[in-house]
C-alpha positions as CSV (number, residue, x, y, z in Angstrom):
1,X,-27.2,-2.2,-11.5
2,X,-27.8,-3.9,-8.0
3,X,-25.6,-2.6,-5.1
4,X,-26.1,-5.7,-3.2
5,X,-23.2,-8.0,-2.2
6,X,-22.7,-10.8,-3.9
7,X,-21.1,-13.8,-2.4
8,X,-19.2,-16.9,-3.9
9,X,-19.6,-20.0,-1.9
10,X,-17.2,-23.0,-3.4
11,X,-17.9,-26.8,-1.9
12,X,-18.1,-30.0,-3.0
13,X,-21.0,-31.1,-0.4
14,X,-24.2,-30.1,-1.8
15,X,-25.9,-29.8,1.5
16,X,-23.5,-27.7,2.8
17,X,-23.8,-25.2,0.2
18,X,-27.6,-25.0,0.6
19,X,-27.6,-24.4,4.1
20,X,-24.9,-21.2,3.7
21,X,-26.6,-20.3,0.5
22,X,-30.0,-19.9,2.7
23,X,-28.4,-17.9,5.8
24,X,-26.7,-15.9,3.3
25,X,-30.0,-15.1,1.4
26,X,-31.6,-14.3,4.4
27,X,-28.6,-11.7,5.5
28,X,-30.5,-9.7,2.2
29,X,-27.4,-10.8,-0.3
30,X,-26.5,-12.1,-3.5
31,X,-25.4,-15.5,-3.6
32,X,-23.6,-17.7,-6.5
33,X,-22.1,-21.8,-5.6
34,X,-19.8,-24.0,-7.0
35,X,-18.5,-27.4,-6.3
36,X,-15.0,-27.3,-7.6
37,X,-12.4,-24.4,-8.4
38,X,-13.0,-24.5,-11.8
39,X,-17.0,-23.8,-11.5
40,X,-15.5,-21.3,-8.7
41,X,-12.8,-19.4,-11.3
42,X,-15.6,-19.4,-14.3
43,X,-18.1,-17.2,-11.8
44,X,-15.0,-15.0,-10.8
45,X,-15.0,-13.8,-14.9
46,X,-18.7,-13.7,-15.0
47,X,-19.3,-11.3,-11.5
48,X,-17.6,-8.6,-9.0
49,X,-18.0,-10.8,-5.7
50,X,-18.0,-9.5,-2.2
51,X,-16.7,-12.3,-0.4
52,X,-15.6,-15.9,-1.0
53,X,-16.2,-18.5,1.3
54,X,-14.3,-21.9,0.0
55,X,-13.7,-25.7,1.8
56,X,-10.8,-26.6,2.3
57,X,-10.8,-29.6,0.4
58,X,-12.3,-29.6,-3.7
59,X,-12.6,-32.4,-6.2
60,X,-10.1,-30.7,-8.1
61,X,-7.4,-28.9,-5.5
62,X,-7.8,-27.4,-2.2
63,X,-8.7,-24.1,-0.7
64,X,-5.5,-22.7,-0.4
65,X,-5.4,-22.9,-4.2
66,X,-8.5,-20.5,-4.1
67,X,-6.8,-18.5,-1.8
68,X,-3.5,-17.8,-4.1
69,X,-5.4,-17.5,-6.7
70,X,-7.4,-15.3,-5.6
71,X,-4.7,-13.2,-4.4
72,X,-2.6,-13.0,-7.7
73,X,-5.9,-12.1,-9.9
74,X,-8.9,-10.4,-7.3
75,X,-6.5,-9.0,-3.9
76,X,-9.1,-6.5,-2.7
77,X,-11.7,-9.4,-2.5
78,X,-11.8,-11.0,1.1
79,X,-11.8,-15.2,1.8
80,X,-12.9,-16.9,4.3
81,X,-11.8,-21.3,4.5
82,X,-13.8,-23.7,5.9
83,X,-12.0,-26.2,7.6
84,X,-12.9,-29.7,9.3
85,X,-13.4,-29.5,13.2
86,X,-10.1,-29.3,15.1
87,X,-7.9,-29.2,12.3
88,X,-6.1,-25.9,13.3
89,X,-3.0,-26.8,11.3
90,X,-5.4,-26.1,8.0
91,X,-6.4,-23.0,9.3
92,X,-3.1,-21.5,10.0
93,X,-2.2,-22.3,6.7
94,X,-4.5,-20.9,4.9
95,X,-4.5,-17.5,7.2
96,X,-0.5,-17.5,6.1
97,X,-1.9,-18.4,2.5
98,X,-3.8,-14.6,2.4
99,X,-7.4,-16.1,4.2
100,X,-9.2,-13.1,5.9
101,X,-10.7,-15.6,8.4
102,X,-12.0,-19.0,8.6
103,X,-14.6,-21.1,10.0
104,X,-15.0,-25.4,11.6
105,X,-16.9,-27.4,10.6
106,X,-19.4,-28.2,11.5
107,X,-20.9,-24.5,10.6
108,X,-22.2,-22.7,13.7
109,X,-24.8,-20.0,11.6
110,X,-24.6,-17.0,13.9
111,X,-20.7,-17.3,14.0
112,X,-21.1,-17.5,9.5
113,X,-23.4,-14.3,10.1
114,X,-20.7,-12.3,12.4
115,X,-17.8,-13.1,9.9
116,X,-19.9,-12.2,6.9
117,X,-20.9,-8.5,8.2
118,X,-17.0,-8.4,9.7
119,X,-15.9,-8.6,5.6
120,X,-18.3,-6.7,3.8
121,X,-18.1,-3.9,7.1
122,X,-21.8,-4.4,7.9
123,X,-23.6,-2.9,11.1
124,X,-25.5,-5.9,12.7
125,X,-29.0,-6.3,11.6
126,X,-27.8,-3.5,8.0
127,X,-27.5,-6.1,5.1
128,X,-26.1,-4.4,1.8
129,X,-24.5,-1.7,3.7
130,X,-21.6,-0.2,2.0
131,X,-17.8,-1.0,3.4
132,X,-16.5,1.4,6.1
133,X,-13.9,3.3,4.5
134,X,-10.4,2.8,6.5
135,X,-8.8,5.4,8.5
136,X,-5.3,6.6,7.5
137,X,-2.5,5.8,9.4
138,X,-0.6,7.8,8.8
139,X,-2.3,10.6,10.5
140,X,-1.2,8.8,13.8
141,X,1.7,6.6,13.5
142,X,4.4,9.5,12.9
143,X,7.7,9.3,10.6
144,X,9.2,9.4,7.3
145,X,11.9,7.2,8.4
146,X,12.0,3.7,5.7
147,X,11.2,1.5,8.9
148,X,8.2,3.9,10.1
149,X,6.5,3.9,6.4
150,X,7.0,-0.2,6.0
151,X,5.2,-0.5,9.4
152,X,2.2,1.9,8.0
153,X,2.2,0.1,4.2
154,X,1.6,-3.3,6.8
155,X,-1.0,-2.0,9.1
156,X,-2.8,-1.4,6.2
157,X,-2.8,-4.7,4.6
158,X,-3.2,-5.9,7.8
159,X,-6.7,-4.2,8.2
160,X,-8.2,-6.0,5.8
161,X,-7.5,-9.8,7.7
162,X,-8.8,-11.3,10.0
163,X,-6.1,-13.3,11.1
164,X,-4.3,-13.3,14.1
165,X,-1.2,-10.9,14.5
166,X,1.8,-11.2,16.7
167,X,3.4,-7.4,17.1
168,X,6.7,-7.6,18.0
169,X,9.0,-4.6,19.9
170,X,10.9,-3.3,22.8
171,X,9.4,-2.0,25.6
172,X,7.8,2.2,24.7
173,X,7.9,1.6,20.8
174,X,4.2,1.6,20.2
175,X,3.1,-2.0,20.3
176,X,-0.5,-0.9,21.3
177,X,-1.1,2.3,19.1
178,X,0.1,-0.7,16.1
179,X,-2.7,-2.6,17.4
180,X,-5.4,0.0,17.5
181,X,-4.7,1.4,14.3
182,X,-5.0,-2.1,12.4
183,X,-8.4,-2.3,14.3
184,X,-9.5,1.3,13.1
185,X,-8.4,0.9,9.7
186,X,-10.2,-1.8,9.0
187,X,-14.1,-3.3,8.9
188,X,-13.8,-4.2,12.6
189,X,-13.5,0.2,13.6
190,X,-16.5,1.4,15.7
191,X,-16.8,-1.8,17.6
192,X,-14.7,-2.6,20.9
193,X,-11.2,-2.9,21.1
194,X,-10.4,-4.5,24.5
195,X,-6.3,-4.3,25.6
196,X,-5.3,-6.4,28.3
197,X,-2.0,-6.4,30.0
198,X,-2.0,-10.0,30.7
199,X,1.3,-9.5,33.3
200,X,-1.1,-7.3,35.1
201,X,-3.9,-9.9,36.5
202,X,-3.4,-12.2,39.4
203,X,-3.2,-15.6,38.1
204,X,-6.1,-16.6,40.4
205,X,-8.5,-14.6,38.8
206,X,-7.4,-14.7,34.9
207,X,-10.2,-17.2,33.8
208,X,-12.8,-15.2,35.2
209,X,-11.5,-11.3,33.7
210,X,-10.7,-13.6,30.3
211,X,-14.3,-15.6,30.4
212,X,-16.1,-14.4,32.6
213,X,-18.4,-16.1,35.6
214,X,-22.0,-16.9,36.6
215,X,-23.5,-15.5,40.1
216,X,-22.5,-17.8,42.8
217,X,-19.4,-19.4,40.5
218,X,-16.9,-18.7,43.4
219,X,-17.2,-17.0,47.0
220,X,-17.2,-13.4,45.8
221,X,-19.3,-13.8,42.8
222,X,-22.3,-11.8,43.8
223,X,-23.6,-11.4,40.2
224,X,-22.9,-12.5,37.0
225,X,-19.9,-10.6,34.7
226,X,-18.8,-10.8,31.2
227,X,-15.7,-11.5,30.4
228,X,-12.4,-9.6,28.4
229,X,-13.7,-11.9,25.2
230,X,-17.7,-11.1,25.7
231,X,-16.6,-7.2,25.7
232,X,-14.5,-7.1,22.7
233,X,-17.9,-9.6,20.7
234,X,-17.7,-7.9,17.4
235,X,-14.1,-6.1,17.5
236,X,-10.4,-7.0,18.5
237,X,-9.1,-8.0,21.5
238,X,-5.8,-6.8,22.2
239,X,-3.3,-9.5,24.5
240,X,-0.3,-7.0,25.3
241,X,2.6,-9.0,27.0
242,X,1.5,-12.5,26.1
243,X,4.5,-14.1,27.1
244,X,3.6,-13.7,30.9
245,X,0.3,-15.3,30.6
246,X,1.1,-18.8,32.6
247,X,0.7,-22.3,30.8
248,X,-2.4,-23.0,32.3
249,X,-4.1,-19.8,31.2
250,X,-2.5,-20.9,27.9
251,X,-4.3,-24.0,27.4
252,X,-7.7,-22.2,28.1
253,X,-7.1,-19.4,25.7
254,X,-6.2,-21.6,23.0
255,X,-9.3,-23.5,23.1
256,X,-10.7,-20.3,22.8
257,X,-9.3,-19.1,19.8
258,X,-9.6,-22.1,17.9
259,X,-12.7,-22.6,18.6
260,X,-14.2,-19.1,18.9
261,X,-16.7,-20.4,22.1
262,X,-16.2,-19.4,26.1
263,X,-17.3,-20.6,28.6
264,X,-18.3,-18.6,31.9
265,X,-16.9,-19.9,35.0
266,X,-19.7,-21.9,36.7
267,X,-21.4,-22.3,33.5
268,X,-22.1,-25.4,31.5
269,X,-22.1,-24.4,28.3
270,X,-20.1,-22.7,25.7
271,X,-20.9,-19.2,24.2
272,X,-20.4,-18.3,20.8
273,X,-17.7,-15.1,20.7
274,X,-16.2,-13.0,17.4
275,X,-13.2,-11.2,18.2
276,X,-9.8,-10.9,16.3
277,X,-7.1,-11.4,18.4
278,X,-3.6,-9.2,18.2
279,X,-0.8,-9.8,20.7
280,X,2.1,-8.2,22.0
281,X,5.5,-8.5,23.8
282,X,9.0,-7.3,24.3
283,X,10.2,-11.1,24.5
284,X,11.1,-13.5,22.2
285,X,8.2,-15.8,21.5
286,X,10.6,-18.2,19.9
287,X,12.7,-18.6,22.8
288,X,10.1,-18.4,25.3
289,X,8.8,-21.7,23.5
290,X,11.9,-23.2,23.3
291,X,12.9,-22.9,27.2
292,X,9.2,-24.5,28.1
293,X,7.3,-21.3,29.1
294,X,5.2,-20.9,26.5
295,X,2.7,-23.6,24.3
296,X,4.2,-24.2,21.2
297,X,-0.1,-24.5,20.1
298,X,-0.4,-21.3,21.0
299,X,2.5,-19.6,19.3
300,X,1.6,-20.9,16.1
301,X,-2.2,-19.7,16.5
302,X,-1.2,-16.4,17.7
303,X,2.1,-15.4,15.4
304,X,0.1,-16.3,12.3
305,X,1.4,-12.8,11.2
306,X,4.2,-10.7,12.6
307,X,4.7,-6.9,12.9
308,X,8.0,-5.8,14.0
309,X,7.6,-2.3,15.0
310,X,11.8,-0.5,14.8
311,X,13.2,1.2,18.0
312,X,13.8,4.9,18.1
313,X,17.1,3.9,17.7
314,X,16.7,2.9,14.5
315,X,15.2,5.5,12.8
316,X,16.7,8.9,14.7
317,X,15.2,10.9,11.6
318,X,12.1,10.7,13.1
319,X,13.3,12.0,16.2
320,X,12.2,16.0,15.5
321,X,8.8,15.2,14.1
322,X,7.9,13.3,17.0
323,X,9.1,15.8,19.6
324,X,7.4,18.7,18.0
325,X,4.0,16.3,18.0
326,X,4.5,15.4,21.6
327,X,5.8,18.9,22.7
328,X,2.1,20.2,21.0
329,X,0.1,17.8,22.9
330,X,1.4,17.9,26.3
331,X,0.9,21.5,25.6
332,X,-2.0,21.5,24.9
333,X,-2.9,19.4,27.6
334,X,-1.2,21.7,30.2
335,X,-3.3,24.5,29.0
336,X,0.1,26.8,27.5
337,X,-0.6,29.8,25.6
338,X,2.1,29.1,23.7
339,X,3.9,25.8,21.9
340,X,7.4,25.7,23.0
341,X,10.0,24.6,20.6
342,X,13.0,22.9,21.0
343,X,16.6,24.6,20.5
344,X,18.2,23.3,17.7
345,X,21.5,22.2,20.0
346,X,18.7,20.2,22.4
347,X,17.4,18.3,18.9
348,X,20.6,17.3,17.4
349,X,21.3,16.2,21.4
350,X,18.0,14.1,21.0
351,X,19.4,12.7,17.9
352,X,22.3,11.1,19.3
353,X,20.9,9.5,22.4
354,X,20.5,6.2,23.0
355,X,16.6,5.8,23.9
356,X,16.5,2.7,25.8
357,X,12.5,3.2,26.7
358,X,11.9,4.3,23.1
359,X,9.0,6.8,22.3
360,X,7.5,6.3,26.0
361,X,10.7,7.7,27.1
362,X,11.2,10.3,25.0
363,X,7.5,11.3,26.4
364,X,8.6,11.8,29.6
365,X,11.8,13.2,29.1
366,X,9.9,15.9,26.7
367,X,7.2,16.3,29.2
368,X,9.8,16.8,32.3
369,X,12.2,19.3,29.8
370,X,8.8,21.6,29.7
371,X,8.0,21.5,33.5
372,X,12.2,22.8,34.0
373,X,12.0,25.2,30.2
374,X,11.1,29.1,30.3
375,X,8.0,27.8,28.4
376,X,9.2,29.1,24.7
377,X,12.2,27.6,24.4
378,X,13.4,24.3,25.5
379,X,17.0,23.8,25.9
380,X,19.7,20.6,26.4
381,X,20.1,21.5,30.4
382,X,16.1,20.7,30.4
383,X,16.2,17.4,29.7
384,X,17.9,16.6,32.8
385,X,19.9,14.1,30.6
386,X,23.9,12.9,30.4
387,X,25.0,12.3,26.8
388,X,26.5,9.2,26.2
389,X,29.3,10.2,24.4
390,X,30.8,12.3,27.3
391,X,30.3,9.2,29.6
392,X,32.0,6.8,27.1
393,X,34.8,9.8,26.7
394,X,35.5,8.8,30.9
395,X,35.6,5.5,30.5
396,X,38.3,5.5,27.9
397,X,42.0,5.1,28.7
398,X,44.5,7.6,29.0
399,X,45.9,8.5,25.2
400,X,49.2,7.0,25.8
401,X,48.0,3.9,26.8
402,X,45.5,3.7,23.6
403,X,49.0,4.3,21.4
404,X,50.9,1.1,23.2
405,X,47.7,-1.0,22.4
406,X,47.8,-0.2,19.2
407,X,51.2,-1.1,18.4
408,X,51.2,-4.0,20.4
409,X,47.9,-5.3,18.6
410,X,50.6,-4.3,15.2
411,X,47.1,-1.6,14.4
412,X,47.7,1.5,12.4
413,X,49.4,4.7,14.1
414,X,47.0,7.7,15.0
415,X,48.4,9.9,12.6
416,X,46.8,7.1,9.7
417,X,43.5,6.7,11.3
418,X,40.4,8.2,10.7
419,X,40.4,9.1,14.1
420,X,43.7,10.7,13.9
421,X,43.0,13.7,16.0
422,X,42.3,11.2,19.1
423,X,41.1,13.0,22.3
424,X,42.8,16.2,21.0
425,X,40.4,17.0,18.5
426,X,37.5,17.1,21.1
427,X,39.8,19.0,23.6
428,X,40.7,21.7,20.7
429,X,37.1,22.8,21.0
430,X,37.3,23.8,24.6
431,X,38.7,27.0,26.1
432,X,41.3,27.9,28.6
433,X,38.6,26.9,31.5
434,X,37.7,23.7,29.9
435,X,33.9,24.9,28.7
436,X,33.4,23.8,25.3
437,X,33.2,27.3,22.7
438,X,30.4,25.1,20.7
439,X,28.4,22.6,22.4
440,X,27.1,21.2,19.2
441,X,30.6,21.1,17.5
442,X,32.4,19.3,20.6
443,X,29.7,16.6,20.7
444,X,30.1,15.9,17.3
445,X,33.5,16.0,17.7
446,X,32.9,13.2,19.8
447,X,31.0,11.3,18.1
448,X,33.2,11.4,15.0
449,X,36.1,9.9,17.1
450,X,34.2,7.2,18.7
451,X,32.9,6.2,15.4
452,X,36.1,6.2,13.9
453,X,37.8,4.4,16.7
454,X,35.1,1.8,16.3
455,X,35.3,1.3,12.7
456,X,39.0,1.1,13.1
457,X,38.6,-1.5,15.7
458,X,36.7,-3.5,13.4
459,X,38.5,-3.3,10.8
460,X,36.1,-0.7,8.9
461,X,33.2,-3.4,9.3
462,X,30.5,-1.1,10.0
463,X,27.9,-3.9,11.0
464,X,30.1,-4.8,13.6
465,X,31.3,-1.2,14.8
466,X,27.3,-0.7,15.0
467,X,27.3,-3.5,17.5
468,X,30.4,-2.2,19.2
469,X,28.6,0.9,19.5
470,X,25.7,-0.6,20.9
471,X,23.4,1.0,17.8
472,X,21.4,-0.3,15.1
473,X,23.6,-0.1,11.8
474,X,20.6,2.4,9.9
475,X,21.6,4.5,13.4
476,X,25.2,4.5,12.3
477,X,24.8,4.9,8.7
478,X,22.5,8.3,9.7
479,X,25.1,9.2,12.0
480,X,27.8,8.7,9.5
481,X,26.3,10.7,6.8
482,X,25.5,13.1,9.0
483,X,29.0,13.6,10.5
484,X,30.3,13.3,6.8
485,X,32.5,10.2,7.8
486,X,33.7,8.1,4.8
């Protein structure tokens, strides 16, 4: 039985399927063509294909019929659409449809060649090789929270596109780890994965780090230099915070994207480039499009798929497994005997704060806990934090004052809350000199009466208490069930 690829090719213009069916025999592979989906569909019950490459428009239907097709009856096999020049509004369709990649018309050969050895997971110059097998995941993005394992299950579909994608997250929640691990789970890993912090380059010189230039383009140019695009040739190039890339920068990297072509500053002519292309930011894309600062073009090329990656907020049951990981590595890295562990007071601490930096910031509160800790244990006083609770206890009014409100607003008494006990309940836990006996039980002391005041605020809404509360409602669902709040 042969182990060489086999490839369907599906068009209606019988030169055009000549001319692929030749480059694609000369790449060393297996080749079958048909003019219309039904030739196409009859081949897909005769032979285990590779890779389909399909026009966009057929004699019977159109390529995105291929494509859905494809996808309810043969999902692990990869399609590429061929679309007429310029139409990008075809390709981002059929990229949304389930398309690995596509390719304009009219057919630039070495650009067919790259996206063929992209889907089968061919080395340049290795026809037939056999698929790279993907990494896992899960042995780097850490968590058994619901959000965490949704984000893994749709890195790895992700891996095996080629379509753009748009990650989406606050600042520290692992925008760029998302981004390599879709690039080393899939055919693209062991070739060049380029990030660029596009708020980080002086507008003057962002054509030439994107494009690069020719000696003697500008007054500095002493030699000639690739660009961010002719480094990542082959892999993924990563745009992390898109949204502060400025319109005319925009423009130029659309072309570029669409057309998959460069063009060196100085030069005359374009340059054929394959790269996939995954952004980043902490904004709203949306918005930014809206209030003029970004291309509408653009944001349709680049959010062709959308990963939302969940704060720490939002999934606090992932809070000890990450600290043990990053307590091991940044003792490992400081050359410690010993792993440290964390008290259990100082986790269930970790587990009720806020995290506005996310998993960066838990980093480097970790990291500055084991500079202050004995080195085997760490403890809360480490952290060199305040805990939000006690800070919200300060700001709240005296008790008498909370009573008046209440019966002014016509609001249940104390005594038929679920915060009944009030302030009381916290200051029962501390002795005569004001220390709490159990530092554990008077935080959650705390915690149980500013939830309970929040729901009873809110008239036992808990999405809206969450938002009172300034939490996620997963965070104060966890929070409830661990507090044992009905």
């Amino acid at each position: 039985m042969s182990t060489v690829p086999r490839v369907l090719v599906v068009d209606d213009e019988a030169d055009l399927r000549e001319l692929l069916e030749l480059t694609l025999v000369g790449m060393g592979l297996d080749v079958d063509c048909a003019a219309d989906l039904g030739q196409a569909k009859a081949f897909l019950g005769q032979h285990a294909f590779s890779l389909c490459l399909t026009d966009m428009r057929l004699p019977d239907g159109n390529g995105l019929d291929l494509v859905s097709y494809l996808n309810s009856h043969h999902p692990n096999l990869p399609v590429a659409v061929l679309t007429a020049y310029g139409s990008a509004e075809n390709a981002v369709a059929a990229l949304k449809a389930g398309a690995f990649d596509y390719l304009s018309k009219p057919i630039a050969l070495e650009a067919l060649r790259n996206l063929v050895r992209g889907a089968l997971g061919q080395a340049t110059g290795s026809p037939g090789a056999a698929p790279v097998a993907p990494l896992q995941p899960q042995t780097r993005l850490l968590g058994v929270s619901p959000a965490i394992i949704s984000v893994r299950e749709q890195i790895g579909r992700l891996a095996r596109s080629m379509a753009p994608v748009a990650i989406h997250g606050e600042s520290g929640s692992g925008k760029e780890l998302a981004a390599r691990l879709i690039h080393e789970s899939g055919a693209r890993q062991g070739k060049p994965f380029v990030a660029v912090n596009c708020g980080a380059i002086p507008e003057a010189l962002m054509e030439s780090e994107f494009f690069g230039h020719r000696k003697g383009a500008f007054t500095g140019a002493d030699e000639e230099r690739e660009g961010f695009f002719q480094a990542a040739h082959g892999g993924t190039l990563f745009l992390d915070e898109v949204a502060d890339l400025p319109l005319v920068m925009q423009v130029k990297l659309l072309r570029a994207i669409q057309e998959k072509k460069v063009r060196k500053v100085g030069a005359t002519a374009e340059e054929p480039v394959d790269v996939r292309i995954i952004s980043a930011t902490h904004q709203d894309l949306a918005r930014c499009v809206a209030a003029g600062r970004f291309r509408q073009d653009l944001f349709y090329r680049l959010d062709v798929i959308r990963l939302e990656l969940p704060s720490l907020r939002e999934r606090p049951e992932d809070i000890g497994l990450l600290c043990e990981a990053i307590v091991i590595k940044l003792a490992d890295r400081a050359g410690l005997p010993q792993h440290p562990r964390l008290s259990s007071m100082c986790l269930r601490f970790l587990e009720t704060y806020h995290f506005p930096g996310n998993v960066r910031e838990l980093e480097n509160i970790l990291e500055r806990a084991l500079a202050f800790s004995n080195g085997a244990i760490i403890n809360v006083e480490d952290l060199g934090l305040k805990p939000l609770t006690t800070e919200a206890l300060a700001s709240e009014p005296a008790e008498a004052d909370l009573n008046r409100d209440r019966d002014h607003r016509g609001e249940l008494p104390p005594s038929q809350s679920p915060a009944a006990t009030g302030l009381s309940g916290a200051r029962a836990l501390l002795s005569v000199d004001g220390v709490p006996e159990s530092l554990p039980d008077y935080l959650d002391q705390i915690e149980r009466e500013a939830i309970g005041r929040a729901l009873e605020k809110t008239k036992y809404n808990r999405t809206a208490a969450s938002k009172l509360l300034g939490i996620s409602f997963r965070a104060l669902r966890y929070r409830m069930q661990r507090l044992n709040i009905n």
